[in-house]
N, C-alpha and C positions, 0 to 999 in steps of 0.2 A: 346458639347460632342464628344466621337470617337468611333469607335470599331473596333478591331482587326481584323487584315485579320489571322485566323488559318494558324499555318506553316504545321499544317499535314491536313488539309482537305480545304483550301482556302474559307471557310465562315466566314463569318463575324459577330462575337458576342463583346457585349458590354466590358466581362471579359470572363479570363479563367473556372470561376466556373460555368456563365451561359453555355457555351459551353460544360463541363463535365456534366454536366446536362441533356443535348442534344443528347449527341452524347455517343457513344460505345466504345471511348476511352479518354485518357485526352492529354491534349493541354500541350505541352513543353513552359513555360513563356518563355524561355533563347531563345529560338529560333524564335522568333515574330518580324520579321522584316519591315511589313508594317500596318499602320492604313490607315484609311477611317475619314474625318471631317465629322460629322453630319451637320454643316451646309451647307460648299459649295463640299460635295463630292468628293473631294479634295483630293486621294488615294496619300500616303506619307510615306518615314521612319518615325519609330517610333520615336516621338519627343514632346515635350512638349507643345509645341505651336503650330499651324496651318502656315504651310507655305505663305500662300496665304490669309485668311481671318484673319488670327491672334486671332481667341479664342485659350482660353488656356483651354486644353484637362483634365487638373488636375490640383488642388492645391499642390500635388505631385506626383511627378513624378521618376520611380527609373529606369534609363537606361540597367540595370543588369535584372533584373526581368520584366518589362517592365510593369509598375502595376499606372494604373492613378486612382488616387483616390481624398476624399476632405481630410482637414489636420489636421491629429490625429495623431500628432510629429511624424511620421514614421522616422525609420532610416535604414538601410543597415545597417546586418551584414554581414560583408566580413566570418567569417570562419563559421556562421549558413549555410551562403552563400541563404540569405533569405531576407527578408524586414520584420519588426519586429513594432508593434505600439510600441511607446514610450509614454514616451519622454525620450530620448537614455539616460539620465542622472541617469534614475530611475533605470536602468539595468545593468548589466554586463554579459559578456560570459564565464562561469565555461569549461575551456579547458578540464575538464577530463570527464565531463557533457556532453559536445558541444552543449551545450545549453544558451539560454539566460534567465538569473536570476532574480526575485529582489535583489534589493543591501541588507534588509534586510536577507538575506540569505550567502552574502557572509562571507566565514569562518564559518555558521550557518549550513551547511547541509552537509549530508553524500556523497560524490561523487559516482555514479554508470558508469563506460567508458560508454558513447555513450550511456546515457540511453533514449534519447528521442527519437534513432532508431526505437524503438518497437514502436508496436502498443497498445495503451490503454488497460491495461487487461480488463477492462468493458466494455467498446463496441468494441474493437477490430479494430477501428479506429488509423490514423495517426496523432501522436500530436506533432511532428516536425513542419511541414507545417502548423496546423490546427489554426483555427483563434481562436478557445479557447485555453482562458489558461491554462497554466500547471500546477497542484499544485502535489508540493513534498510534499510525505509523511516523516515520519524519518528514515523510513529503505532504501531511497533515489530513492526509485521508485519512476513515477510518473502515475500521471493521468490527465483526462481532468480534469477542474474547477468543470464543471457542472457533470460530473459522480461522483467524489468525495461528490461533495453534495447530489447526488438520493442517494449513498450511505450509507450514514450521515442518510438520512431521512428515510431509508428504519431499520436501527438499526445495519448495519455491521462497526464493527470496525477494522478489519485486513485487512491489505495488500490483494491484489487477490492472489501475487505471493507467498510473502513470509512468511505472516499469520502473521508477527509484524504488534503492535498493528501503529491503524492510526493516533493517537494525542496521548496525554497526560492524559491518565487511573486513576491516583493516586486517584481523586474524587470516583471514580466508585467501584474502589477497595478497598477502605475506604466503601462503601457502602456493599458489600460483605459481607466482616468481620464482619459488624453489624447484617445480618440477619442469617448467619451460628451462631453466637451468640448466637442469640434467638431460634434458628434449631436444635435442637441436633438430629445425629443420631437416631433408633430404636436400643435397646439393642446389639442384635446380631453384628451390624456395628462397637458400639463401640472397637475402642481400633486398626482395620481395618485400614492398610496403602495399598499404592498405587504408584508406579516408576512412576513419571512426567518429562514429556517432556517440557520447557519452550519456548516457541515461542519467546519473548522477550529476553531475554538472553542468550539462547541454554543452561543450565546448567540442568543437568539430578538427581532427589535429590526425594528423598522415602517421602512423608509426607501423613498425616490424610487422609482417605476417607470423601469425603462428597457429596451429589448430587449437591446441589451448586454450586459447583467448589474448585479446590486443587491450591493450593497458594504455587507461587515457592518461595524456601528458599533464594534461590537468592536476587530475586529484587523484592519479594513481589506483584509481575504480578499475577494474575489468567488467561490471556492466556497462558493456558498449555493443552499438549496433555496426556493421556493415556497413557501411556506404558506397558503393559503385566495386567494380571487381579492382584484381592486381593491379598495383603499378608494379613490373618487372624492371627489376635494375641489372644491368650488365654484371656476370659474375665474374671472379676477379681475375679465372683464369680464361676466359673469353677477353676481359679487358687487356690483359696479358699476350695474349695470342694476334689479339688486335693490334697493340701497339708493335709486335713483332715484323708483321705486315707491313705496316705503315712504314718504319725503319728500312724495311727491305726496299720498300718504295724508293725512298729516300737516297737509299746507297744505288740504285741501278740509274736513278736520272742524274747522279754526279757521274758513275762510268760513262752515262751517253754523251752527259757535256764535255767530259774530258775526252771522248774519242774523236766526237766535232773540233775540240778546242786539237788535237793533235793534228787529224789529216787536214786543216784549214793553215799549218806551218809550211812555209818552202823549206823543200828537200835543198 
């Protein structure tokens, strides 16, 4: 085995992460210019094999990053500018991304610049460097693997940032529609529309109230927001009752004209 002589505090840990662990600052990889041999103590540039005793330090070794580890296909990427598990075949680097993908995904996902800069909107951690994976969602943010999943289990399906939905809803929302089905409004509600906001599509479109949720005309998403309260529409036995009225109206200014049009006759 080896461990690293720290460029910024000159102790000696196995890796950079045992030493950020340790210490109150973190360890620059790029800048680690001498190891230590565990066996013959043998203080040396950083190098893959043991100058003097000849164990080998790793089964890979990355001269750039300076990262001895055993062999789980790692490759260097030059523009991640990182060491990345593979096997370098299974991946590509999305230039608008700057990130490294599965091949499944190329041509398949939404490009966000530089989205793996940010830090995890769920834990708020770094998933550039981070040794978990990335999973894109469809609105082309990302997340760690495992936060995606708490989040999966927990019943949240939007984005943190941008509230699109996180997979593929069409099930769900076929589910919906069957129990608004069976749901009808309380009297009063019926007939009650509502300005939505579609998370999924952005398309802003007046439909049905329902506690259930309000289904965008759009793309048929129930992630949607609110937008301003009730429109109440006349229900139909008020409209009913209305036009009753009105009639009534109607028939008593024909009796008046006809009593006018009579007593205005010579006797």
């Amino acid at each position: 085995g080896v461990e690293i002589t720290a460029p910024c505090c000159g102790k000696l840990y196995v890796c950079r992460l045992c030493h950020d662990a340790e210490e109150n600052h973190q360890m620059d990889r790029f800048k680690v210019r001498e190891v230590q041999c565990s066996e013959c103590q043998m203080v040396q540039q950083a190098q893959q094999t043991c100058e003097q005793c000849h164990v080998q330090f790793g089964e890979y070794y990355c001269d750039i990053c300076h990262l001895f580890d055993k062999d789980k296909k790692q490759y260097h990427c030059q523009p991640c500018g990182i060491c990345r598990i593979g096997p370098r075949e299974k991946y590509f680097h999305c230039e608008k991304c700057n990130l490294c993908l599965a091949q499944d995904l190329r041509g398949n996902h939404k490009c966000v610049e530089n989205v793996s800069r940010q830090n995890c909107p769920v834990c708020m951690e770094d998933i550039h460097t981070s040794r978990i994976g990335a999973h894109v969602l469809p609105c082309g943010h990302l997340l760690h693997k495992t936060c995606f999943d708490d989040m999966v289990r927990t019943g949240a399906y939007r984005c943190p940032l941008c509230m699109h939905s996180a997979w593929d809803m069409e099930d769900h929302w076929d589910q919906i529609d069957k129990e608004i089905a069976q749901s009808p409004m309380p009297t009063e509600y019926q007939g009650a529309t509502v300005r939505i906001i579609c998370n999924d599509c952005q398309a802003h479109c007046t439909v049905p109230f329902h506690v259930l949720g309000m289904k965008c005309t759009g793309c048929g998403s129930y992630n949607t927001a609110q937008d301003g309260g009730l429109i109440q529409q006349p229900q139909p036995q008020q409209a009913e009752a209305q036009q009753d009225t009105e009639n009534e109206a109607e028939t008593d200014t024909e009796l008046e004209q006809q009593d006018q049009h009579e007593s205005a006759m010579p006797h």
